[in-house]
KOLLUM-765433 format. One record per residue (C-alpha): residue number from 1; residue in one letter; x, y, z. Coordinates in steps of 0.2 Angstrom, whole numbers, plus 5000, padded with zeros to 4 digits. Example, Ala and Ser with C-alpha at 12.3 -4.5 7.8 and 13.67 -1.06 7.14 Angstrom:
2
+-----+----+------+------+------+
|   i | aa |    u |    v |    w |
+-----+----+------+------+------+
|   1 |  A | 5062 | 4978 | 5039 |
|   2 |  S | 5068 | 4995 | 5036 |
+-----+----+------+------+------+
REM end
This chain:
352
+-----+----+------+------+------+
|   i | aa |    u |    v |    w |
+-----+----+------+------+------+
|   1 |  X | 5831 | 5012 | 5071 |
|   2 |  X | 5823 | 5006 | 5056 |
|   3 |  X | 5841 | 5001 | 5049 |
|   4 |  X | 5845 | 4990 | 5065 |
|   5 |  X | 5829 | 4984 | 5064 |
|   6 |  X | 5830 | 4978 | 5045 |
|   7 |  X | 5846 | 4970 | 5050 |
|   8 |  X | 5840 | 4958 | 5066 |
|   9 |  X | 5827 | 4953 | 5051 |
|  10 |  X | 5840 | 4950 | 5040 |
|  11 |  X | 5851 | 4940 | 5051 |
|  12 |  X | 5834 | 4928 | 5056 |
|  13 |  X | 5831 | 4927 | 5042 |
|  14 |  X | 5849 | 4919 | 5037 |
|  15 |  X | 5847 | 4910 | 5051 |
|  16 |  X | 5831 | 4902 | 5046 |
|  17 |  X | 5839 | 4901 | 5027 |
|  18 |  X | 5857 | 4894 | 5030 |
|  19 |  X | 5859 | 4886 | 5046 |
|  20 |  X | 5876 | 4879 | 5051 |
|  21 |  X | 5883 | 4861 | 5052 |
|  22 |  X | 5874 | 4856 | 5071 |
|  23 |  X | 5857 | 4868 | 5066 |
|  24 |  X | 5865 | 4885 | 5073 |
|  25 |  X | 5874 | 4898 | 5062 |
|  26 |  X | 5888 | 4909 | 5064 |
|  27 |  X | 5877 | 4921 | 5073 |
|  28 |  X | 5876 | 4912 | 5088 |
|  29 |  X | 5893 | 4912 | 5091 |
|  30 |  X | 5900 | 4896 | 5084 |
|  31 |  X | 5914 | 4898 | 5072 |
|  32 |  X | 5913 | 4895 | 5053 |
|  33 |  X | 5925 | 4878 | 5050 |
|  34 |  X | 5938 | 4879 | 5037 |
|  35 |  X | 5938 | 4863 | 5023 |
|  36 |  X | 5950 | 4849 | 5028 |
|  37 |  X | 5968 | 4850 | 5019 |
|  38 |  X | 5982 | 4842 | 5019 |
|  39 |  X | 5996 | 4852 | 5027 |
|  40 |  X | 6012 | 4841 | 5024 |
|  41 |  X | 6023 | 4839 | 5011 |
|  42 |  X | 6020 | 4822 | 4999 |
|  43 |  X | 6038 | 4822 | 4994 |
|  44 |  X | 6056 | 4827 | 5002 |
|  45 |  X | 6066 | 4843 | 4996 |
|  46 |  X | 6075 | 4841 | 4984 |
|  47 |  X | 6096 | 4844 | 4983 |
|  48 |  X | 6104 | 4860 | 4977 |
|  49 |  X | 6114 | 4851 | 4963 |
|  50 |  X | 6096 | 4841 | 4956 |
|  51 |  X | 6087 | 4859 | 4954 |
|  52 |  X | 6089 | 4871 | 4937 |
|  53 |  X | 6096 | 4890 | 4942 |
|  54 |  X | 6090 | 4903 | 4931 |
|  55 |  X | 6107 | 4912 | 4930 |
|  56 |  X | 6101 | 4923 | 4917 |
|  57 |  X | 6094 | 4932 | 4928 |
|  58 |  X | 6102 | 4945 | 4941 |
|  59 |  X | 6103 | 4941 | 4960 |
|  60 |  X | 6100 | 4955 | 4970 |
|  61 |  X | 6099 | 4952 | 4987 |
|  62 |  X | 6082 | 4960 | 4997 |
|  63 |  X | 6084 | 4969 | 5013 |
|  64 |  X | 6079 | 4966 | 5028 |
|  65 |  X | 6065 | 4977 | 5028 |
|  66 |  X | 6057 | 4973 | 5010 |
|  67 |  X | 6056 | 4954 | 5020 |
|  68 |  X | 6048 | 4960 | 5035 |
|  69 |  X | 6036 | 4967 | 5025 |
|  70 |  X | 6031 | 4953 | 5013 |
|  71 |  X | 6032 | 4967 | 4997 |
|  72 |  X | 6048 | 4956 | 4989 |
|  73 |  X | 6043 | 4948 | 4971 |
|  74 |  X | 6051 | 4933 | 4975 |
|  75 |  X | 6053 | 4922 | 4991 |
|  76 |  X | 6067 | 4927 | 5004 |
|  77 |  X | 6081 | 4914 | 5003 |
|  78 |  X | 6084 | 4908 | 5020 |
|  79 |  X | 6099 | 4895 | 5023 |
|  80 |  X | 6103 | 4886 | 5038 |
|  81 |  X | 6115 | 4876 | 5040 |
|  82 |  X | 6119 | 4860 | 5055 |
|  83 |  X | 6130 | 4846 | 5058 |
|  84 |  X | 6112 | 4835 | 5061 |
|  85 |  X | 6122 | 4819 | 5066 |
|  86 |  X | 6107 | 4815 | 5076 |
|  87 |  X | 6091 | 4827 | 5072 |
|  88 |  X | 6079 | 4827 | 5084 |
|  89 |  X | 6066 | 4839 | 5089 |
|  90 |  X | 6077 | 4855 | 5095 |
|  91 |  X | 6082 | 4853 | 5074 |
|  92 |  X | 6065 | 4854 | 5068 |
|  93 |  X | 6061 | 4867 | 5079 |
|  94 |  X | 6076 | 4877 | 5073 |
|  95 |  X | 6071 | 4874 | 5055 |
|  96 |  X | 6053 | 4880 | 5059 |
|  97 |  X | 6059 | 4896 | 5067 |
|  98 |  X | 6070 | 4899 | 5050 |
|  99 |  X | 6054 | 4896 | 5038 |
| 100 |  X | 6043 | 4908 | 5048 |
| 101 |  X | 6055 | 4922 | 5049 |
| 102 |  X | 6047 | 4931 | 5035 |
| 103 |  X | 6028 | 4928 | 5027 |
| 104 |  X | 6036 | 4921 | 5011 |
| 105 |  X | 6051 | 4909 | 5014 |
| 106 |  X | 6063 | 4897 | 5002 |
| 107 |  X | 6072 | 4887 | 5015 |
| 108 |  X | 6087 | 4881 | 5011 |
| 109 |  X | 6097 | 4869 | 5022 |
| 110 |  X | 6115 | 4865 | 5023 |
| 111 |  X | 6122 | 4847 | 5030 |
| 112 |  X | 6138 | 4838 | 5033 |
| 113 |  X | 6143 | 4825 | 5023 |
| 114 |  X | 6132 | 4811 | 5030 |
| 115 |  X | 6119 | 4802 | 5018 |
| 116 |  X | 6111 | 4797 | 5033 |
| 117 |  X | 6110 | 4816 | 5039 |
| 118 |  X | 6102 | 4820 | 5023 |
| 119 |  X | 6089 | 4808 | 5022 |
| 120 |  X | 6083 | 4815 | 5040 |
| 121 |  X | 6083 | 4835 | 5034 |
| 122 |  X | 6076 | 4831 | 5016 |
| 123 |  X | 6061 | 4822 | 5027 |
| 124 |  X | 6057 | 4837 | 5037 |
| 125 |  X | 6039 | 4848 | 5034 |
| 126 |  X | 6048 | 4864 | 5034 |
| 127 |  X | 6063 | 4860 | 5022 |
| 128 |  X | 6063 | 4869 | 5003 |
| 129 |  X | 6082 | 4862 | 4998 |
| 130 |  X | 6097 | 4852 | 5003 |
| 131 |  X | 6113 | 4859 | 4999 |
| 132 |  X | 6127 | 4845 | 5002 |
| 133 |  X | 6144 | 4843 | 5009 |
| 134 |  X | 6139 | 4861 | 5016 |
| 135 |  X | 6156 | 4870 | 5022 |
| 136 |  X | 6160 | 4875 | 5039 |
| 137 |  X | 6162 | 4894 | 5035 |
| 138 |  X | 6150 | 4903 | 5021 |
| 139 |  X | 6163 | 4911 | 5009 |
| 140 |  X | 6155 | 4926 | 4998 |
| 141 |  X | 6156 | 4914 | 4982 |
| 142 |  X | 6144 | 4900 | 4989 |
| 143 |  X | 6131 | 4915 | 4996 |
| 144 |  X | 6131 | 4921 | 4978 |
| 145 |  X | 6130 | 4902 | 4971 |
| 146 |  X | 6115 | 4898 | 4981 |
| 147 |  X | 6107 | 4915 | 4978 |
| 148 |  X | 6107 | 4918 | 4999 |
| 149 |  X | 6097 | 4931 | 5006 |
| 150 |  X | 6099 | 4929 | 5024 |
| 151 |  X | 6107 | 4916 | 5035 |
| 152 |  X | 6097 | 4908 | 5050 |
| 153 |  X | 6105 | 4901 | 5065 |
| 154 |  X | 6108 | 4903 | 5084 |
| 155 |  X | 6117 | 4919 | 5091 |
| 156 |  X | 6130 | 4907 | 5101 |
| 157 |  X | 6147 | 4910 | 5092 |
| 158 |  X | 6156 | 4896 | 5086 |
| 159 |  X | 6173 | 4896 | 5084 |
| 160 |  X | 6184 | 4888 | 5067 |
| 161 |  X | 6201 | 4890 | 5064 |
| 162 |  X | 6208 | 4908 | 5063 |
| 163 |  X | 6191 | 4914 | 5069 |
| 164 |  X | 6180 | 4916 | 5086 |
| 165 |  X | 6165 | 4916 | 5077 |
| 166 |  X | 6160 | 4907 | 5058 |
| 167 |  X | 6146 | 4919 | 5058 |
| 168 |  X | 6154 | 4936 | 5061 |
| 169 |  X | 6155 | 4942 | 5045 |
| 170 |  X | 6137 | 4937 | 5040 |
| 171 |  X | 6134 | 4948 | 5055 |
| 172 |  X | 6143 | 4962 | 5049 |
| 173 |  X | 6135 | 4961 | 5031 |
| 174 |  X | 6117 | 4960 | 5040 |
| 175 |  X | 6110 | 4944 | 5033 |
| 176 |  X | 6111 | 4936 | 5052 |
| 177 |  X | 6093 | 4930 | 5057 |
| 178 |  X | 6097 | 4923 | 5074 |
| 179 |  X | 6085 | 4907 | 5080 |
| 180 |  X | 6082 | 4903 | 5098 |
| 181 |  X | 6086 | 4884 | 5105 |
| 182 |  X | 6075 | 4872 | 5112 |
| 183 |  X | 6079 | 4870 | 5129 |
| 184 |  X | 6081 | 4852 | 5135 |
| 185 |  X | 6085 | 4845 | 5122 |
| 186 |  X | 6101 | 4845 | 5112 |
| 187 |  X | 6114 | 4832 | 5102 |
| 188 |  X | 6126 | 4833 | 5117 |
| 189 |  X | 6110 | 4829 | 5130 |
| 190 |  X | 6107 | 4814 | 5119 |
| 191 |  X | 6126 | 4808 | 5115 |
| 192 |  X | 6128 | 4812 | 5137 |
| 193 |  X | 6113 | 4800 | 5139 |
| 194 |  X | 6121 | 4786 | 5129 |
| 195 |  X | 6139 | 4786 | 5137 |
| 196 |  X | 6129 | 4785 | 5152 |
| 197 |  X | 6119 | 4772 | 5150 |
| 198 |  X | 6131 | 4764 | 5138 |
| 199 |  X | 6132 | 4746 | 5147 |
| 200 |  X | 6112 | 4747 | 5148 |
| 201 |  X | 6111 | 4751 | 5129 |
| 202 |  X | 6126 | 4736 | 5123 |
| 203 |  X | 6115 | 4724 | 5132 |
| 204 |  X | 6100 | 4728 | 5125 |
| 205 |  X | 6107 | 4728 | 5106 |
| 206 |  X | 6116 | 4712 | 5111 |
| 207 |  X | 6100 | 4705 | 5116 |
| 208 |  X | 6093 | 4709 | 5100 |
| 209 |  X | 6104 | 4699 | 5090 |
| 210 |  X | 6118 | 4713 | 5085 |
| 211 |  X | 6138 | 4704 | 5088 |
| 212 |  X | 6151 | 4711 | 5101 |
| 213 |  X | 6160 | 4714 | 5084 |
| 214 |  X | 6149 | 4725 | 5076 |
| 215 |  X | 6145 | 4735 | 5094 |
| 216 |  X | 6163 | 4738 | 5095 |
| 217 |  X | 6164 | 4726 | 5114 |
| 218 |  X | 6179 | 4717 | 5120 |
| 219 |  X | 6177 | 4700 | 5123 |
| 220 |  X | 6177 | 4702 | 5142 |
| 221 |  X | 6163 | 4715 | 5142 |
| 222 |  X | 6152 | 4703 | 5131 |
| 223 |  X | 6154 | 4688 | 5145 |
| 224 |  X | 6152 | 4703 | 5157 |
| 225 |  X | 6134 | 4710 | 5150 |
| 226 |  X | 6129 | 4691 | 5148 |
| 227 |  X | 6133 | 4686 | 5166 |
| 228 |  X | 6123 | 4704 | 5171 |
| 229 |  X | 6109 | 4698 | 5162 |
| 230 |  X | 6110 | 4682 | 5170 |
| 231 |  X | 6111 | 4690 | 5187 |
| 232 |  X | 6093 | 4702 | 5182 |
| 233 |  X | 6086 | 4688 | 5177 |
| 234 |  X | 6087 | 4678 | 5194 |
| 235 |  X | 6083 | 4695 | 5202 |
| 236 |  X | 6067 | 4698 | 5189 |
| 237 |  X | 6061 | 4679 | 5198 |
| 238 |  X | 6066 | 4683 | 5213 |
| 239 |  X | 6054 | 4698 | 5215 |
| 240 |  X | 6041 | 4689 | 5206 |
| 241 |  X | 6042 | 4675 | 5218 |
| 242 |  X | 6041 | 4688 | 5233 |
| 243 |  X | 6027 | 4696 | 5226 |
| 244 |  X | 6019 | 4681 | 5222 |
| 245 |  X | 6024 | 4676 | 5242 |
| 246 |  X | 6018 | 4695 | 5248 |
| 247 |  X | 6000 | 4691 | 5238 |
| 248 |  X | 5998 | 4675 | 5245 |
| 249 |  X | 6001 | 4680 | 5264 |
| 250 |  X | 5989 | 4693 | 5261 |
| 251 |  X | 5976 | 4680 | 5256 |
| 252 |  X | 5981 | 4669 | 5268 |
| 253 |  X | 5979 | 4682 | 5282 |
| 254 |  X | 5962 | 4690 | 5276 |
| 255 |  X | 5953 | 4672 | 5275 |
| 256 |  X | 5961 | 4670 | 5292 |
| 257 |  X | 5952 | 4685 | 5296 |
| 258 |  X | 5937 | 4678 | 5289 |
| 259 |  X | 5937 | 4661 | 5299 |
| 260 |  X | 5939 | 4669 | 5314 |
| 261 |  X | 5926 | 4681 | 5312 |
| 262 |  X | 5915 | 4665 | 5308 |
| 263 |  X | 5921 | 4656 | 5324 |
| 264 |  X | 5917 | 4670 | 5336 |
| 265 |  X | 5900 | 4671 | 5327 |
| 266 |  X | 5898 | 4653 | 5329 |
| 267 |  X | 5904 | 4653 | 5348 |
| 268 |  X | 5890 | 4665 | 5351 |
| 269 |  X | 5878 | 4656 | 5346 |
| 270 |  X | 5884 | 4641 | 5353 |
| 271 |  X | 5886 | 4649 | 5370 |
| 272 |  X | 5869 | 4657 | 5368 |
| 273 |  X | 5860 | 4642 | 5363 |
| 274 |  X | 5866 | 4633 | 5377 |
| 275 |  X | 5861 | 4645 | 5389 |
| 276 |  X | 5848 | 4646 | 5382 |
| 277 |  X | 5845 | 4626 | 5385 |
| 278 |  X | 5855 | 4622 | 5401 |
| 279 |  X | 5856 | 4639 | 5409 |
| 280 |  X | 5848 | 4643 | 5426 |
| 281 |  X | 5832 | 4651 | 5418 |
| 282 |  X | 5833 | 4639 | 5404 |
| 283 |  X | 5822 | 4627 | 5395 |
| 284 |  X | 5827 | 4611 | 5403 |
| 285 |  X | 5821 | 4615 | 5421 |
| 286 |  X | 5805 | 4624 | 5413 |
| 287 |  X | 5804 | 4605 | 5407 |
| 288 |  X | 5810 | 4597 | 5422 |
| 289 |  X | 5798 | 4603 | 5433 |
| 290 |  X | 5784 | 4601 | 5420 |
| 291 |  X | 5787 | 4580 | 5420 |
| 292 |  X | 5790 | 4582 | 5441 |
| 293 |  X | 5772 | 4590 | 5441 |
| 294 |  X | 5765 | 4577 | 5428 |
| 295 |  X | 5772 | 4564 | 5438 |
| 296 |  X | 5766 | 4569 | 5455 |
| 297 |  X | 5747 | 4571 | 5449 |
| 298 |  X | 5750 | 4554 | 5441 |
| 299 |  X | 5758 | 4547 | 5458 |
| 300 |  X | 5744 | 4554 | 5471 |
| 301 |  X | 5727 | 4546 | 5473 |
| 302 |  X | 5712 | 4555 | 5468 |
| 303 |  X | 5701 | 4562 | 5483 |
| 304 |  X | 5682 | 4558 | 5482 |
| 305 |  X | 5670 | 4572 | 5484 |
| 306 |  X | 5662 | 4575 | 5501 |
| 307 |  X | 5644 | 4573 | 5495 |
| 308 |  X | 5645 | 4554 | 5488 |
| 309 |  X | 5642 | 4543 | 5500 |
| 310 |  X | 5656 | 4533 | 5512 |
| 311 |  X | 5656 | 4514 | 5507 |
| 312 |  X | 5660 | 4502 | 5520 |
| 313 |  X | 5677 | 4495 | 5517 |
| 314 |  X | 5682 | 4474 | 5521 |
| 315 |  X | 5693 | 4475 | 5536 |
| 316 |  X | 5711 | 4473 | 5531 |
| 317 |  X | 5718 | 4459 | 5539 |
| 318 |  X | 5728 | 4463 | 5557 |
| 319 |  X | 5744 | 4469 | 5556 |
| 320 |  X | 5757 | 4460 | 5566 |
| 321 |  X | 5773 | 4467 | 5571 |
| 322 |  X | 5786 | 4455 | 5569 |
| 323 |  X | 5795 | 4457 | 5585 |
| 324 |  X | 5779 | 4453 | 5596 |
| 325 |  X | 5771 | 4436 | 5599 |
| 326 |  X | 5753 | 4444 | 5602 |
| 327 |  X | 5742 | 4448 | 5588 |
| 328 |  X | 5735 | 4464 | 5589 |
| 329 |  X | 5716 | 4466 | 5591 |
| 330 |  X | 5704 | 4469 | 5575 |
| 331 |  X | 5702 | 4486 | 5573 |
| 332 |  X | 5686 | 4496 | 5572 |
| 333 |  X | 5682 | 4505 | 5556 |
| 334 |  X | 5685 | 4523 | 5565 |
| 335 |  X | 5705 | 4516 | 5570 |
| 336 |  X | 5704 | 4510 | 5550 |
| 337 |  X | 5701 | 4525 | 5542 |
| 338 |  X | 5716 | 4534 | 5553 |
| 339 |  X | 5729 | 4523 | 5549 |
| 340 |  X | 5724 | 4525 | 5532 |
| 341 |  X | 5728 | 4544 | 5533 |
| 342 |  X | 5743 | 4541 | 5543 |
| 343 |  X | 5748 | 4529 | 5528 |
| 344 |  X | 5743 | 4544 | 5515 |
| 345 |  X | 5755 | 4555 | 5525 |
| 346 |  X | 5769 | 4545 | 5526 |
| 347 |  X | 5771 | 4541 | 5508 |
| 348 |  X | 5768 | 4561 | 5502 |
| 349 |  X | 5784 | 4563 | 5513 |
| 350 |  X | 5795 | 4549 | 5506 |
| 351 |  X | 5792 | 4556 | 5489 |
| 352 |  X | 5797 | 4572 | 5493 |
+-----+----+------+------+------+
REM end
């Protein structure tokens, strides 16, 4: 107890004294960070012929075990060796497997004549040397030239002349480390794609500025790939133009949209403001009958109140019919004041 006890106090106490990058240390669980190196190669590998052999001293080739194992003096000697007309990543892959088949590796490469082909291996991370004009079969004579401990490569065969597989005797001797392939990916894919799509790529590269000469294309096939690229090119407007077309409909068509929306709203309120005005309940009879009101208490005489006292009225003069000679006799106050009413009644009924 009083050990594991003295040890939680140690590790505060390492985490007060030495805390980590963010204010934690590697007891909390975040992993200690290695220093920042540079991993890749500054310069290419160099070829077999530019590189001094010590042959003063014996070459005595290590087993396979001893290389497993990592107990050699000296690193293993891998070759590997590839026609690499077009390297690509199923290459590099290959050449990776080969460097890692044992803790310490020399890896040595062997290419076809190609300076092209050398300049791509010689440029690759996991490359020691470059043997050139490598053969096509490994006689005993070049493994001992080279010092070769053990040859890396896929466990396809291939065939040569007199022979059903370069590598059988490599086998036989054990120095075979077989490699696997990258799937997907292979010269033959790549060479496949390009006599597919060769008219697509002689286009492009005439396009660029490269001659029918120098791409190896008939005179017919040049005016061909030019009137193709005239033909795209009035596609390539063709489509913009319908797009363009396409886009502009739509605009068209959603302000359209718009507008009608806007009209309906505006018919609405229309229709409703003219109800509203001229409808049966609406504010032009309301207005109507108001100035038919004003004008009728406008129109009729004012009645006097039954209290103030009747004044005598001059008679009017006698009315005379004017179909009858005689003229009617003056009428008494009482026969006034009735005709006057009668008058009153007839004119409330012409105006209704």
């Amino acid at each position: 107890m009083d050990a594991q006890n003295s040890a939680k106090v140690n590790t505060r106490k390492r985490r007060k004294e030495a805390p980590g990058p963010n204010g934690a240390a590697e007891e909390d669980g975040i992993p200690s960070k290695t220093p920042r190196c540079a991993v890749g190669l500054r310069e290419p590998a160099p070829f077999s012929d530019e590189i001094e052999v010590d042959f003063s001293k014996p070459y005595v080739r290590v087993t396979m075990e001893e290389a497993s194992r990592g107990t050699c003096e000296r690193p293993v000697r891998v070759y590997a060796d590839g026609i690499f007309d077009l390297f690509h990543s199923g290459h590099a892959r290959a050449l990776m497997q080969a460097k890692n088949l044992f803790p310490n590796t020399y890896l040595i490469v062997g290419v076809m004549n190609e300076n092209e082909r050398y300049d791509a291996v010689q440029h690759c991370r996991y490359v020691d040397e470059v043997v050139r004009n490598a053969p096509w079969t490994l006689t005993p004579e070049f493994l001992a030239e080279h010092r070769i401990d053990f040859v890396a490569h896929d466990d396809i065969p291939y065939s040569s002349a007199g022979s059903d597989d370069v590598y059988k005797h490599i086998k036989e001797a054990g120095m075979f480390a077989p490699t696997q392939r990258t799937e997907g990916i292979s010269t033959s894919d790549i060479i496949t794609r390009i006599v597919r799509d060769y008219d697509v790529y002689a286009r492009r590269n005439l396009q660029r500025g490269y001659t029918a000469k120098e791409l190896n294309v008939s005179f017919i096939n040049e005016k061909k790939y030019h009137l193709q690229e005239r033909v795209d090119k009035v596609k390539k407007k063709v489509k913009d133009v319908e797009e363009k077309s396409k886009e502009f409909v739509q605009k068209v068509e959603e302000k359209s949209i718009d507008l009608i929306q806007k009209w309906e709203e505006k018919s609405r309120e229309f229709i409703g403001s003219f109800l509203e005005m001229f409808g049966p309940e609406g504010a032009l009879k309301h207005m109507l009958k108001e100035g038919k009101g004003r004008m009728l208490q406008a129109i009729s005489p004012k009645q006097s109140p039954s209290s103030s006292p009747t004044r005598e009225r001059s008679p009017s003069p006698s009315f005379r019919w004017p179909f009858s000679g005689k003229t009617s006799p003056p009428s008494s106050p009482t026969n006034l004041s009735r005709h006057k009413a009668a008058a009153y009644d007839i004119s409330e009924d012409e105006e209704d």
